[in-house]
VOPAGU-2260 file (C-alpha; in pm, 1 decimal, decimal comma):
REM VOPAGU-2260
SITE   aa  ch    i         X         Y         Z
SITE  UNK   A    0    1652,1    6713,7    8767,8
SITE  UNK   A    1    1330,1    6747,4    8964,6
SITE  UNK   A    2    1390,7    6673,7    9339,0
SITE  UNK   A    3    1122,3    6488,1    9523,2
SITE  UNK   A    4     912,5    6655,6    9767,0
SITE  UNK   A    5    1032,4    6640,1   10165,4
SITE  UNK   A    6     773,3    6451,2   10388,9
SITE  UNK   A    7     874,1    6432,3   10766,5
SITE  UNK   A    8     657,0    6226,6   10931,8
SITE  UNK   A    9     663,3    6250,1   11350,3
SITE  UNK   A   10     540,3    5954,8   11515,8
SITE  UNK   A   11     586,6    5923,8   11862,6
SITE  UNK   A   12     495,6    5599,4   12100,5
SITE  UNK   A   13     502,5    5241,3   12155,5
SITE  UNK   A   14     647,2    4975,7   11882,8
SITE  UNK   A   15     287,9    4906,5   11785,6
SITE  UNK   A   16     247,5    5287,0   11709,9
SITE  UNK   A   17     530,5    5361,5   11534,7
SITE  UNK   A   18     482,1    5063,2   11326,0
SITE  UNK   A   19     201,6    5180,4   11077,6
SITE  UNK   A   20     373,9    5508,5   11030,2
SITE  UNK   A   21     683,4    5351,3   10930,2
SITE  UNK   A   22     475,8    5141,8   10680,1
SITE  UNK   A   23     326,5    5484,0   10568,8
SITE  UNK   A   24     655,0    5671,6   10524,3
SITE  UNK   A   25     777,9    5343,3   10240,9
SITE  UNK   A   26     489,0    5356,8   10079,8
SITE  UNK   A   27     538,3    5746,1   10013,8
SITE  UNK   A   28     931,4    5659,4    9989,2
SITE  UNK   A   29     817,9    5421,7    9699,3
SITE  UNK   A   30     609,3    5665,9    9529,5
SITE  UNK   A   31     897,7    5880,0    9454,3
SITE  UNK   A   32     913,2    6148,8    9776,5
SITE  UNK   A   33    1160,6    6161,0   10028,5
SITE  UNK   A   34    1060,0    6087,2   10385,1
SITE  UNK   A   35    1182,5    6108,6   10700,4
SITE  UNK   A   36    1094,5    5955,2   11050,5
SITE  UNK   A   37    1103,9    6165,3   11365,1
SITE  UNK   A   38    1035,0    5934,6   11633,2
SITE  UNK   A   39    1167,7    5846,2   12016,4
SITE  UNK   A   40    1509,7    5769,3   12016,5
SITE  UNK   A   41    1517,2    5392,2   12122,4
SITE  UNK   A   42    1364,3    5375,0   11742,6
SITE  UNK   A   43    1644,4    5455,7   11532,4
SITE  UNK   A   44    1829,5    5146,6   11472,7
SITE  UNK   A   45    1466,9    4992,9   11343,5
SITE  UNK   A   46    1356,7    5289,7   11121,4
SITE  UNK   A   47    1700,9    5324,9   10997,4
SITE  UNK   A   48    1686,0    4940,5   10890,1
SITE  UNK   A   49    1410,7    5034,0   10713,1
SITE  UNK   A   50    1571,8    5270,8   10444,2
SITE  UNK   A   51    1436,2    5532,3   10574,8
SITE  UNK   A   52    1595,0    5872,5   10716,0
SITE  UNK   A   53    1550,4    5922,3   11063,9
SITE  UNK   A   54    1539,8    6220,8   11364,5
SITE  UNK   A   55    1569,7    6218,3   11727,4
SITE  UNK   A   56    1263,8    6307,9   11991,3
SITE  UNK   A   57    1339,9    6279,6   12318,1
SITE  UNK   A   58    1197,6    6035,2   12544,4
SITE  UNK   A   59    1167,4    5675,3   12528,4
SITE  UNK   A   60     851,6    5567,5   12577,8
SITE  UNK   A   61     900,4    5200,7   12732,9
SITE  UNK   A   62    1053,0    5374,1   12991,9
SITE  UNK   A   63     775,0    5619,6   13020,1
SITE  UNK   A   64     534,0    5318,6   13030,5
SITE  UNK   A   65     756,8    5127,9   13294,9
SITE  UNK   A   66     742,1    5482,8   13539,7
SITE  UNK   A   67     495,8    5527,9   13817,3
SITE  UNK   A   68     308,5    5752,2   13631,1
SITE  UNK   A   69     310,5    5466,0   13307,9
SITE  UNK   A   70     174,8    5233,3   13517,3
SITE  UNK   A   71    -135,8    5421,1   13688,6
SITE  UNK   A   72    -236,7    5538,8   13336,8
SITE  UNK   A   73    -237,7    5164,3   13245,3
SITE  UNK   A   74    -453,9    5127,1   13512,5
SITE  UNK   A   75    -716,7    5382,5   13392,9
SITE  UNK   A   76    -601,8    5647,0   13606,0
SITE  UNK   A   77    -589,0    5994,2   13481,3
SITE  UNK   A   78    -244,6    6112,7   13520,3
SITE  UNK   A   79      17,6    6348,4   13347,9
SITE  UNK   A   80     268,9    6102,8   13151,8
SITE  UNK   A   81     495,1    6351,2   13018,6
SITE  UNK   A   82     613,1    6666,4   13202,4
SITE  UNK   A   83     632,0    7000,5   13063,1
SITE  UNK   A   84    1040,0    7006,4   13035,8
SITE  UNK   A   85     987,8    6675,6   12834,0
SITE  UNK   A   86     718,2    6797,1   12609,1
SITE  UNK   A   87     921,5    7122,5   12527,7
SITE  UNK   A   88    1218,3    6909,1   12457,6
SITE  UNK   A   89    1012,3    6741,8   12221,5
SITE  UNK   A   90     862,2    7001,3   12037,3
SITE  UNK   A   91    1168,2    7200,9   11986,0
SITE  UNK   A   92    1334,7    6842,8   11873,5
SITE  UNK   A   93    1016,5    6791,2   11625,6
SITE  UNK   A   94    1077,4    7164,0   11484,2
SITE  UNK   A   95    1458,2    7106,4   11448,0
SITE  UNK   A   96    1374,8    6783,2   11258,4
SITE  UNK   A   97    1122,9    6925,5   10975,1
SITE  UNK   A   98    1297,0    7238,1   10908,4
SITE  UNK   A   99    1315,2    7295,5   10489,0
SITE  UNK   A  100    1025,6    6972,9   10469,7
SITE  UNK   A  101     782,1    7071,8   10218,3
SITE  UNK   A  102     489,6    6839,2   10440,1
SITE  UNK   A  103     472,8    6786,1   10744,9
SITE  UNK   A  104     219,9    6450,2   10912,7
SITE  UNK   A  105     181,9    6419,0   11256,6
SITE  UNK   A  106      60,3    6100,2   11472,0
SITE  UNK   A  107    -252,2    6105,1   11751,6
SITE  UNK   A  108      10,9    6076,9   12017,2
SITE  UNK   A  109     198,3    6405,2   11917,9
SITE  UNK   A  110    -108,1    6577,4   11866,8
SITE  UNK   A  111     114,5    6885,5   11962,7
SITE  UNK   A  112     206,1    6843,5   11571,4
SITE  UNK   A  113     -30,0    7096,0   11555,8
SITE  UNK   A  114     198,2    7391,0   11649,3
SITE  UNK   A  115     472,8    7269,1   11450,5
SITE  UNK   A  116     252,7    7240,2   11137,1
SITE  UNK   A  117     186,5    7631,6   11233,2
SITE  UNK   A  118     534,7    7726,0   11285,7
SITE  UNK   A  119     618,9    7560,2   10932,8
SITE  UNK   A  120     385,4    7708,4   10715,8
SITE  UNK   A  121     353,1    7402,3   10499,9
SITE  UNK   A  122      55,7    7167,5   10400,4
SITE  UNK   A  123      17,5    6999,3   10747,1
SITE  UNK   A  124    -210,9    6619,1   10813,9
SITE  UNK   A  125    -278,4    6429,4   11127,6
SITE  UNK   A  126    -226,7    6086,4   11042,8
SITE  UNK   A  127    -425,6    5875,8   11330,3
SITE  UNK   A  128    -457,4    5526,3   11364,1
SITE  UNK   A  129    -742,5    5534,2   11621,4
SITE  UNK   A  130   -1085,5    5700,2   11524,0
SITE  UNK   A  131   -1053,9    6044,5   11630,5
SITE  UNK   A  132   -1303,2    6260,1   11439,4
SITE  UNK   A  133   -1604,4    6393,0   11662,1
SITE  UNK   A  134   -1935,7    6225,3   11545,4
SITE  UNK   A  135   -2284,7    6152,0   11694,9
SITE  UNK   A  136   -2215,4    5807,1   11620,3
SITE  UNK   A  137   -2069,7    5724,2   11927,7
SITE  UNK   A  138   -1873,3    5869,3   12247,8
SITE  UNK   A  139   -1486,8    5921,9   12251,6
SITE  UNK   A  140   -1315,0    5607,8   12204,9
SITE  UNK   A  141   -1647,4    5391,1   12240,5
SITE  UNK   A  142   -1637,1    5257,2   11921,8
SITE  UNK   A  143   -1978,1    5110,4   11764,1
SITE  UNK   A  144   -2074,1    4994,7   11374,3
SITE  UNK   A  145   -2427,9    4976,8   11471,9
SITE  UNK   A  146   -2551,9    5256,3   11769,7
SITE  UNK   A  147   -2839,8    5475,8   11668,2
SITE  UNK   A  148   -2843,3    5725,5   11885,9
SITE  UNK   A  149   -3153,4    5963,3   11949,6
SITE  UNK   A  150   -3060,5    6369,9   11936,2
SITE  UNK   A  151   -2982,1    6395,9   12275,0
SITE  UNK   A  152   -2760,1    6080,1   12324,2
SITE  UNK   A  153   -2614,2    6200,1   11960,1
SITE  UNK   A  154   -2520,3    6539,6   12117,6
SITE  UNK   A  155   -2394,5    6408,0   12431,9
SITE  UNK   A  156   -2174,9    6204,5   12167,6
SITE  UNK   A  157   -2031,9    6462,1   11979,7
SITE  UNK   A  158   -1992,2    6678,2   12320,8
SITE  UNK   A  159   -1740,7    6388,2   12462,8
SITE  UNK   A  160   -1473,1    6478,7   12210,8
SITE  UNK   A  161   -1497,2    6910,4   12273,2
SITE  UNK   A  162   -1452,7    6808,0   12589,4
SITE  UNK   A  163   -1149,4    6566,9   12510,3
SITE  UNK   A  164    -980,3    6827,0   12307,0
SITE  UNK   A  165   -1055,4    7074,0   12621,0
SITE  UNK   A  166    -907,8    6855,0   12880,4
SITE  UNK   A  167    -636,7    6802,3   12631,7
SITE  UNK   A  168    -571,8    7149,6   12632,2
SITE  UNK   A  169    -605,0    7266,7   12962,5
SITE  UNK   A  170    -344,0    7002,5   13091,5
SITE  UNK   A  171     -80,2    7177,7   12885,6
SITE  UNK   A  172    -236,3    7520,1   12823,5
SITE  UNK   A  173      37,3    7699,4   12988,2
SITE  UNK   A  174     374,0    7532,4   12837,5
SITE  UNK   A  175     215,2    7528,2   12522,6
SITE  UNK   A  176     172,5    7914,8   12496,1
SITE  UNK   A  177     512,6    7983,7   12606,3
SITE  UNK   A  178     687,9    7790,7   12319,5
SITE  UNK   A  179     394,6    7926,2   12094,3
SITE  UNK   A  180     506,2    8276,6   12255,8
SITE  UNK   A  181     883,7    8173,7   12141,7
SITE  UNK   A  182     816,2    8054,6   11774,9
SITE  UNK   A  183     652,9    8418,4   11746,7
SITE  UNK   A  184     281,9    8247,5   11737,6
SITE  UNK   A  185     -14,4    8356,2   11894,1
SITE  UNK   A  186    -188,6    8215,8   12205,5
SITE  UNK   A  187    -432,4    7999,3   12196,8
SITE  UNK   A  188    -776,1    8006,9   12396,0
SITE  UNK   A  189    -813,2    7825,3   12684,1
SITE  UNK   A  190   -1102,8    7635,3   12543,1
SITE  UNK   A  191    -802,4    7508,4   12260,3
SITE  UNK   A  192    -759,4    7540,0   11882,5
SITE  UNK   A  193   -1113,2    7434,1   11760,5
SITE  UNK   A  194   -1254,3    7777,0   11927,2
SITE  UNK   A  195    -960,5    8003,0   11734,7
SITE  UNK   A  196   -1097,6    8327,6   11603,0
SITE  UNK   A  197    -885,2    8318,7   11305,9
SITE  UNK   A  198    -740,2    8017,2   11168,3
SITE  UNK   A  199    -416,0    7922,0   10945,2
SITE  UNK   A  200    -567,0    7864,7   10639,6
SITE  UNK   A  201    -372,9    7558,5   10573,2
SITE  UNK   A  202    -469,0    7430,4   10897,3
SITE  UNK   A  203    -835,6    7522,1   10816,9
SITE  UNK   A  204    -962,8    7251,0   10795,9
SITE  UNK   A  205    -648,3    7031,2   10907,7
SITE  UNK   A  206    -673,7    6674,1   10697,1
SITE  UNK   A  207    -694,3    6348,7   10861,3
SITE  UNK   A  208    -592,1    6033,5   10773,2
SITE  UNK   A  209    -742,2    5757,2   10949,8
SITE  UNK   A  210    -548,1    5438,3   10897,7
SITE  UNK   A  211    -878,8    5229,8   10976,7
SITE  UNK   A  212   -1009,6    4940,9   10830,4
SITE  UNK   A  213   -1362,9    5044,8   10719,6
SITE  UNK   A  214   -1444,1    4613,9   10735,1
SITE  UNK   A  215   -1388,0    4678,3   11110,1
SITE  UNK   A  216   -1578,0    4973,6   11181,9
SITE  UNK   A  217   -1753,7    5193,0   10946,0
SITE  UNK   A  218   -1716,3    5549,2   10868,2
SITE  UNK   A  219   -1959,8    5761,7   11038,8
SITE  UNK   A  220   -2189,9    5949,6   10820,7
SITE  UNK   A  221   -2142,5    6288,0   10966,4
SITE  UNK   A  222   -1774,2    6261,6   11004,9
SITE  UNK   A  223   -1630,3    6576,6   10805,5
SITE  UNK   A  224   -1541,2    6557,6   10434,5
SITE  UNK   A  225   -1131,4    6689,3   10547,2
SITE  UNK   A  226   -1188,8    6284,0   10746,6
SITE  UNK   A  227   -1024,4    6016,9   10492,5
SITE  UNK   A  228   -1072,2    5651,3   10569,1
SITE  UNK   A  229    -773,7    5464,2   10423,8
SITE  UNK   A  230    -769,3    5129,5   10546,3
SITE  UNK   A  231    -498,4    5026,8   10823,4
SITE  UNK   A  232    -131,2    5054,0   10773,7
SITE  UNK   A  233      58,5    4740,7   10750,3
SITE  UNK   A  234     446,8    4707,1   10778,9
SITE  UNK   A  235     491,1    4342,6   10597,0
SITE  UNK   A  236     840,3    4205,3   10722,8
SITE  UNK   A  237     775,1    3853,9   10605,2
SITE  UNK   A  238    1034,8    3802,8   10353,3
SITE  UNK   A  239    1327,0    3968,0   10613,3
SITE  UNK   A  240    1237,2    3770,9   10933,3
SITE  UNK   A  241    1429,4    3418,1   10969,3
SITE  UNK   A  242    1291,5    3285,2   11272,2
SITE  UNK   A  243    1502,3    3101,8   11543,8
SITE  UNK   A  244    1521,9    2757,9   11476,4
SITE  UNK   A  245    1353,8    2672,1   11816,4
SITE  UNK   A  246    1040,7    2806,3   11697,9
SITE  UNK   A  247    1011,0    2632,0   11388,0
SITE  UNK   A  248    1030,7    2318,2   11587,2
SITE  UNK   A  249     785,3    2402,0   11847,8
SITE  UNK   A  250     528,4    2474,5   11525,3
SITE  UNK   A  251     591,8    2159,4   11424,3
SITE  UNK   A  252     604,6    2004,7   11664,1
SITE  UNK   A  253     204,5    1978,6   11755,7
SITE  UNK   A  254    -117,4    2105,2   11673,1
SITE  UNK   A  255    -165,3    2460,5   11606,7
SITE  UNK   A  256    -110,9    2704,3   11882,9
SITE  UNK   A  257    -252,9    3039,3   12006,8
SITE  UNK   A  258     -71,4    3318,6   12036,3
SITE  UNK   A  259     -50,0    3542,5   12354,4
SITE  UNK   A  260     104,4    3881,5   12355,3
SITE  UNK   A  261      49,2    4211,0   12527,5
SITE  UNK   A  262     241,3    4433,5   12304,2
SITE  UNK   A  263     384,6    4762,3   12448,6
SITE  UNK   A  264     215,3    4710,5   12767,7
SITE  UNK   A  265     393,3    4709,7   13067,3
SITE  UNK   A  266     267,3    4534,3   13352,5
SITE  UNK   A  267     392,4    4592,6   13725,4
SITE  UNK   A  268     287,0    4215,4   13802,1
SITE  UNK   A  269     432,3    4001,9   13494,2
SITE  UNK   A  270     475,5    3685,3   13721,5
SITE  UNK   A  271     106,3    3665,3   13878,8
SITE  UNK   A  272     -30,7    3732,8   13498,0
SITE  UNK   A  273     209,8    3512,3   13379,1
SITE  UNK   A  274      90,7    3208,4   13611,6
SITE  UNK   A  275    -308,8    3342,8   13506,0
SITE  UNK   A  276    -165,8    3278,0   13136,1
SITE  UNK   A  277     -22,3    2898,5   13243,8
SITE  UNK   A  278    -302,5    2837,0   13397,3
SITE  UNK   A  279    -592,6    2930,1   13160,1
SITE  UNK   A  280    -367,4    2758,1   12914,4
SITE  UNK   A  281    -389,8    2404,9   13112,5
SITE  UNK   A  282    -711,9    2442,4   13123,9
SITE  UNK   A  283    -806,5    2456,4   12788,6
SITE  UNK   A  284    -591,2    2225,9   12682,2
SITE  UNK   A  285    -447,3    2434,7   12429,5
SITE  UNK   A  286     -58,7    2524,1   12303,8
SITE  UNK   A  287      62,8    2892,2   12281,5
SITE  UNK   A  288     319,9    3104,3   12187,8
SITE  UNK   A  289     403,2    3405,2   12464,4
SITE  UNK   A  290     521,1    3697,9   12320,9
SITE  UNK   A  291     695,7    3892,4   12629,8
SITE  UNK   A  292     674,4    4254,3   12476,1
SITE  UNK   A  293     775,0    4506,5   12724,6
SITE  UNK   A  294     530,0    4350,4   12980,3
SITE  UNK   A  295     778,5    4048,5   13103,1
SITE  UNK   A  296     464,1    3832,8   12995,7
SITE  UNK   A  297     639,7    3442,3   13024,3
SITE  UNK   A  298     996,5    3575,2   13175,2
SITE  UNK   A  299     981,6    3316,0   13450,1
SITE  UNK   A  300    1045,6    2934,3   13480,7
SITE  UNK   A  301     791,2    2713,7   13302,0
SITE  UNK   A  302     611,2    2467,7   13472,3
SITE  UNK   A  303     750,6    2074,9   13372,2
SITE  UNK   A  304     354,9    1996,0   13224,4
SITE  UNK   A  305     406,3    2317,9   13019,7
SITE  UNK   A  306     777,8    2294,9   12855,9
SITE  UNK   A  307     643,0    2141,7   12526,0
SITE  UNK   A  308     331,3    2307,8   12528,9
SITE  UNK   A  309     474,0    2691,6   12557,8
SITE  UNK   A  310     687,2    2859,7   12383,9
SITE  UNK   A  311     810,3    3218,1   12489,6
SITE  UNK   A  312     992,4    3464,5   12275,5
SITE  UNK   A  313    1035,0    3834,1   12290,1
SITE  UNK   A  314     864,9    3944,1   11956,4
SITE  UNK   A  315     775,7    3791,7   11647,5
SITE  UNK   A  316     645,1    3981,3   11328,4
SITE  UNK   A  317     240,6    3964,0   11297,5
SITE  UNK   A  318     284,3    3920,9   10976,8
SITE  UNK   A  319     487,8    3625,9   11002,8
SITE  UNK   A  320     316,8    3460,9   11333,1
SITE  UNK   A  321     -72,0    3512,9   11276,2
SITE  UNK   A  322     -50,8    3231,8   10996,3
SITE  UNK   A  323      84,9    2991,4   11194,9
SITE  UNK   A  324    -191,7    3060,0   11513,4
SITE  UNK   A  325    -491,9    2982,4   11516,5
SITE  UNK   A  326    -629,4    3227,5   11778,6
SITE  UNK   A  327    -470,8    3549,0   11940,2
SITE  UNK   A  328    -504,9    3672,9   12315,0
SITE  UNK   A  329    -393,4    3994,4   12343,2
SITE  UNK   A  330    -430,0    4375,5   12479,6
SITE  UNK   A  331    -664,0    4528,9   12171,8
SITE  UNK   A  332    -382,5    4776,1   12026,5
SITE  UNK   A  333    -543,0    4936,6   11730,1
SITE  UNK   A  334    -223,7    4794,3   11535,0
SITE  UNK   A  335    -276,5    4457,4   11699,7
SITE  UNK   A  336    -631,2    4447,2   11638,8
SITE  UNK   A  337    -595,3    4493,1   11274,4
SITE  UNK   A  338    -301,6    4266,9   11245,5
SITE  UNK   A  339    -550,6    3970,5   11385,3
SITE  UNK   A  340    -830,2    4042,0   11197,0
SITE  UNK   A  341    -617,7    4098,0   10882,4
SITE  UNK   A  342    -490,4    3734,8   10948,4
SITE  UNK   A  343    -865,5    3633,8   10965,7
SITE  UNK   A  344    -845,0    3502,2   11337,9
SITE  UNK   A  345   -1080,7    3520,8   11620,3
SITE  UNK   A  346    -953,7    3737,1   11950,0
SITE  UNK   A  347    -951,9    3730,0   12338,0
SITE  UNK   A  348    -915,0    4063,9   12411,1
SITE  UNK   A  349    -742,7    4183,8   12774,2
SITE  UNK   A  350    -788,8    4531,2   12724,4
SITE  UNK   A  351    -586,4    4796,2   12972,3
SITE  UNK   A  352    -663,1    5126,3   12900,0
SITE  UNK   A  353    -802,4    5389,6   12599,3
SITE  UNK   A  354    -892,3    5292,9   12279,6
SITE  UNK   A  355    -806,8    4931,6   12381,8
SITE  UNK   A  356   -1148,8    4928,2   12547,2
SITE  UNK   A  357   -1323,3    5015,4   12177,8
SITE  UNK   A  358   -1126,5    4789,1   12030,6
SITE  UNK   A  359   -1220,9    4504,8   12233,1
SITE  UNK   A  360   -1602,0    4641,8   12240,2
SITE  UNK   A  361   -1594,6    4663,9   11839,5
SITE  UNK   A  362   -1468,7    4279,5   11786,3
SITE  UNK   A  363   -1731,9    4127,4   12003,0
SITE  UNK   A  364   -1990,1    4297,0   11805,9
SITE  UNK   A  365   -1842,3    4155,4   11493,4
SITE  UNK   A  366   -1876,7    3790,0   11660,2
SITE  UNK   A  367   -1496,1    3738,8   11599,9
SITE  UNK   A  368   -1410,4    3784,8   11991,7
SITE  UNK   A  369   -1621,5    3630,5   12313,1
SITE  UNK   A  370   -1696,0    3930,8   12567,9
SITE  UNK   A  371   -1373,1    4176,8   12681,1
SITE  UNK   A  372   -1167,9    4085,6   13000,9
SITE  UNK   A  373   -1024,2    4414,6   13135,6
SITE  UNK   A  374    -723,7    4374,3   13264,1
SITE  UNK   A  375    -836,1    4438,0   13590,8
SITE  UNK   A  376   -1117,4    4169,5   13593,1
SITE  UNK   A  377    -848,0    3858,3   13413,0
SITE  UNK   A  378    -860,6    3569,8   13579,9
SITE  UNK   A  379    -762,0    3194,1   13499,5
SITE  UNK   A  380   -1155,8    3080,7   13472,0
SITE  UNK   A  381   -1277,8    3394,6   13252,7
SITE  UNK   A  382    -947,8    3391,2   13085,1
SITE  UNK   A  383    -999,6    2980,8   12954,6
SITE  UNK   A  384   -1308,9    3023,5   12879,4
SITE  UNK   A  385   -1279,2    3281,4   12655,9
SITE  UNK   A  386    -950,6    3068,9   12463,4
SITE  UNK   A  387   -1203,4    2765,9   12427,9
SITE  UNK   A  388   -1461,6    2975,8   12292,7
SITE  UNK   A  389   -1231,3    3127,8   12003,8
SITE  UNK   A  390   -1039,6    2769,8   11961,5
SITE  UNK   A  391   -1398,4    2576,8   11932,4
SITE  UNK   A  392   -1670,8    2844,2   11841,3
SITE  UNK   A  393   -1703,8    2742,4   11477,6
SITE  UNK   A  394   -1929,1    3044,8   11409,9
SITE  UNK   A  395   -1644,2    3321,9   11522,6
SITE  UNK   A  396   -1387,0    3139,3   11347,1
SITE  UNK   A  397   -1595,7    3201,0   10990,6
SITE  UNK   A  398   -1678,3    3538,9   11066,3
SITE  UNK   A  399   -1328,5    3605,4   11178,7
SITE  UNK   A  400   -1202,8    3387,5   10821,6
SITE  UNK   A  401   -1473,1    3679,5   10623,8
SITE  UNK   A  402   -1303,9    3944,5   10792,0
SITE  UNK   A  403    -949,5    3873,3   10754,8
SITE  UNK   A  404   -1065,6    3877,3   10340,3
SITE  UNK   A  405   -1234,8    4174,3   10316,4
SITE  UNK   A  406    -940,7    4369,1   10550,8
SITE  UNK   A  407    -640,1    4174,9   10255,3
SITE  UNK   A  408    -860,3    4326,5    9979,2
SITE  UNK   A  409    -782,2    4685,7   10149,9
SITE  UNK   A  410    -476,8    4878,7   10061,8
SITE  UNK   A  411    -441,1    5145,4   10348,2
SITE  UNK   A  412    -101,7    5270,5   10266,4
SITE  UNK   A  413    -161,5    5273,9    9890,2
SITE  UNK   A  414    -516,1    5474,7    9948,4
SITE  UNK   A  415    -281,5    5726,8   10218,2
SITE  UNK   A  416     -50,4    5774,8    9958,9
SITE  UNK   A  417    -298,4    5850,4    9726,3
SITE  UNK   A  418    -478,4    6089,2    9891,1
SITE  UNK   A  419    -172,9    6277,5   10047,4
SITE  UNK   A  420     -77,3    6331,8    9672,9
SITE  UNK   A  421    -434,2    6447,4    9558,4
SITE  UNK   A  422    -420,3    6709,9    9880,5
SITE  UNK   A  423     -45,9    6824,1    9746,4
SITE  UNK   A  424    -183,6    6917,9    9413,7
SITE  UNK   A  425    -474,1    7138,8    9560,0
């Protein structure tokens, strides 16, 4: 009997980025190999619910999020989230947990993959839910379907990712090379891997799969031909989730609400955003449904006007929720984002930090959002505005409708799971 090839997929991060990996490693666990999922260690119970094998990496990233440092990156800052004693933990854990795999896929946030996928010897892919790949298209993380850049704004463009991947480097250029010094690999330059005089050939060129939806933005032209566009990764829980009866009444109880929901982000004032949330709410004279995440969003008392007019819950499967909203406020996740315009739903978008900010640049320019309101900048009157404008604007809610078709036409983990087999067989 043949066995089935050994995937181990490592996927470290929030709920919302874990999520689409998980929905990656069925779809290859349906098409006959076995997977594993080597992920932070508050994960297991969920992945193991799944069906699907799973490893320990230290860490746990809520609590990374909820630390000091968490926090100031959520405010934009530039600061080190995980130490070096952390980060070697984590590698050594991500080694132990792919020995004898026969492929090995890494996610953006453990880009360190990298070094791994060296030490293994074995066909190697970055699997990345956010748009990676340099281009000329557009800076790092500024995400745009219709720039035209001249030469020099075009080079400037493609410059902002070498000098991502530098910065990248450079903050952990040291531990790095010691545990590339222990697994009996060379160092790297100080510029990182892209300026390597000699290359692994299977890392040469490494693969990428970017779990995208090309109806939200399109591929660049010059992206690289190792650059496959899937389509995004969904994890469909519909038919397992039984929601609490409570909910079910408050649906029907009323007109359709909006949903509100910061995902993974964790917010060091969840009362005062809370109150912004009430507020903007009142004011335009909607219903909602709070999703608390890890932010606390809707953990305090609710105001007497408001008890039959919000609901808050802790989490509720996108899948299962965006048909019964009729607009979503929210932090412009690249999982999130998807989700919503999957569901065919216009956005308010509260970005905090990263690729949130493209995100919430990208849906505006489809029409299926009013203008961003960083975090920073969210305030009861901007914050009202921009619900009556998604709840009313009969315009965004057809292009949003259009968009939520062409994204349920895709089939991002069938096209991953296609191409990862084509790339086995080279």
């Amino acid at each position: 009997m043949i066995q089935p090839q050994t995937i181990t997929i490592l996927a470290i991060g929030s709920t919302g980025d874990l999520y689409p990996y998980c929905a990656l490693a069925l779809g290859l666990q349906q098409a006959g190999y076995s997977v594993k999922v080597a992920t932070n260690t508050n994960f297991e119970a969920f992945v193991r619910n799944l069906g699907l094998d799973f490893a320990a990496i230290a860490g746990d990233f809520q609590a990374l999020l909820q630390s000091e440092a968490g926090l100031e990156l959520l405010q934009g800052k530039t600061v080190k989230l995980i130490e070096d004693d952390l980060l070697k933990q984590q590698m050594n854990d991500a080694l132990n947990a792919a020995q004898g795999t026969e492929v090995f896929i890494f996610n953006h946030l453990a880009i360190w993959g990298y070094h791994i996928a060296e030490r293994l010897e074995v066909p190697s892919l970055l699997a990345s839910t956010v748009p990676l790949s340099a281009t000329r298209q557009f800076p790092f993380l500024q995400f745009s379907n219709h720039a035209n850049p001249n030469a020099l704004e075009g080079c400037l463009n493609y410059a902002s990712y070498i000098l991502v991947e530098f910065l990248t480097t450079w903050q952990s250029y040291e531990i790095i090379n010691s545990i590339r010094q222990e697994w009996d690999l060379p160092p790297l330059p100080r510029l990182g891997a892209r300026f390597r005089k000699e290359k692994p050939r299977y890392l040469s060129p490494l693969p990428i799969l970017t779990g995208v939806s090309p109806s939200i933005l399109s591929p660049p032209a010059d992206w690289e031909s190792s650059v496959h566009v899937t389509g995004a990764w969904f994890l469909d829980r519909v038919d397992h989730y039984e929601p609490p009866a409570a909910l079910t009444e408050f649906l029907e109880a009323g007109e359709t609400p909006i949903c509100v929901g910061f995902g993974s982000m964790t917010e060091p004032n969840p009362e005062t955003v809370t109150q912004i949330v009430f507020e903007a709410i009142t004011q335009a004279k909607q219903r909602a449904i709070i999703l608390s995440g890890w932010s606390g969003l809707g953990k305090t008392e609710i105001p007497d006007l408001l008890k039959d007019k919000v609901f808050v819950i802790d989490s509720v499967p996108h899948s299962w929720l965006f048909t019964k909203v009729k607009a979503v406020v929210h932090h412009g996740g690249s999982g999130t984002t998807a989700a919503v315009c999957r569901a065919g739903l216009p956005s308010v978008v509260v970005p905090f930090f990263a690729d949130q900010l493209g995100w919430a640049k990208l849906l505006h320019q489809l029409g299926v959002s009013p203008d961003p309101i960083p975090r920073k900048e969210l305030a009861v009157e901007s914050l009202a505005a921009a619900i009556t404008m998604a709840t009313n604007h009969s315009s965004m809610q057809q292009k949003a409708a259009q968009l939520g078709m062409k994204i349920r036409s895709e089939n991002g983990v069938e096209q991953a799971v296609s191409i990862i087999s084509q790339l086995l067989q080279k």
